[in-house]
N, C-alpha and C positions, 0 to 999 in steps of 0.2 A: 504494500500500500504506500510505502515509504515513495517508489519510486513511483507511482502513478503520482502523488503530489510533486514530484520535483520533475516529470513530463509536464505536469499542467502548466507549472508556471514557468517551464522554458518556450513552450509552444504558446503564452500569454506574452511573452517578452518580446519573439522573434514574430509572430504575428501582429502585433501591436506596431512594430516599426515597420514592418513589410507589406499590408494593407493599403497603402497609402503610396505605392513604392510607382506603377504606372496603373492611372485609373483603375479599370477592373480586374487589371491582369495578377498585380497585387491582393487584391482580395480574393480572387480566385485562386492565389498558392495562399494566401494563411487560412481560407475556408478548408483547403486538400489538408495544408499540415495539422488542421483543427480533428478532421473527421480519420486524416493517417492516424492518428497519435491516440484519439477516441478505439480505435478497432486496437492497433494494439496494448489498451487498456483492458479491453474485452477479453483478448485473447489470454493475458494476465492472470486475472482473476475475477470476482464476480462484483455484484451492486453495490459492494462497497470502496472499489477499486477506481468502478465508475464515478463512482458519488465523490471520489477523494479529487480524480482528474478533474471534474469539472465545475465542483466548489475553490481548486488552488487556480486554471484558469480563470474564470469567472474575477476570483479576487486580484491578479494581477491582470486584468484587463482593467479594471476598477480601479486599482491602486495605479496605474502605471497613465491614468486618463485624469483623475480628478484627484487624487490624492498631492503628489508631487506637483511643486512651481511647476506650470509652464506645460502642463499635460494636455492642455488646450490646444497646444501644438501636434502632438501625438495623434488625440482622435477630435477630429475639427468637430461643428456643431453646421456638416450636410450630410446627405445622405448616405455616403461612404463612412463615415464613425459612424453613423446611427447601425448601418449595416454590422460593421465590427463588432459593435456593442451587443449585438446577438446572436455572436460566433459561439458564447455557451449551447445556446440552444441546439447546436447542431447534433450537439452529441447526445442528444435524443433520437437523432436518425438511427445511431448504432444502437443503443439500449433496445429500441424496438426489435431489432432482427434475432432470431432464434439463437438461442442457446448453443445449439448439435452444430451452427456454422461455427463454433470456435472451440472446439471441443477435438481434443484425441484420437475418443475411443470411437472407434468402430460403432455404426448405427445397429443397434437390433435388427434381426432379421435378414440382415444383407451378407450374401455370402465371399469369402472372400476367393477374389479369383487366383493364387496361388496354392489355396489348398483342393485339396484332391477331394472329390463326391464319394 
């Protein structure tokens, strides 16, 4: 859990600067690094691993906007920081998806094709 909190708030850091970096193109890799870094949270461990990723994002998206002099700079006050500001949310996308996509073992029922009938 240790390391899904210090994923969060690397990818709250490098996202936060990188948004902003060309119009949408920017947003569109810290949204990827938001939802990369969500899945291998997932793959981690479970709802609490998530809950830790996206409560330490969250807060250094927060801390790193309105906390610190001059955050005003960071995520402006158009529609691209508004967009930012709802980069937690995405990793709701991954929470939604099944379990068994990030899992091990072998599904029930499915046979495996190296072993013999």
């Amino acid at each position: 859990m240790l390391g899904s909190v210090a994923l969060g708030l690397v990818v709250g850091v490098v996202g936060t600067g990188v948004h902003r970096a060309n119009d949408p193109w920017g947003l569109v890799l810290a949204y990827g690094t938001v939802l990369a870094a969500a899945v291998l949270t997932r793959a981690w461990g479970r709802a609490r691993a998530m809950v830790a990723y996206t409560l330490a994002l969250a807060a250094m998206v927060l801390a790193m906007g309105f906390v610190r002099p001059g955050g005003d700079v960071l995520i402006t006050d158009e529609g691209i920081g508004y967009a930012w500001l709802a980069a937690p949310a995405l990793v709701l996308v991954v929470a939604v998806l099944p379990a068994r996509w990030f899992s091990d073992q072998p599904r029930v029922g499915r046979r495996d094709p190296e072993q013999p009938s």
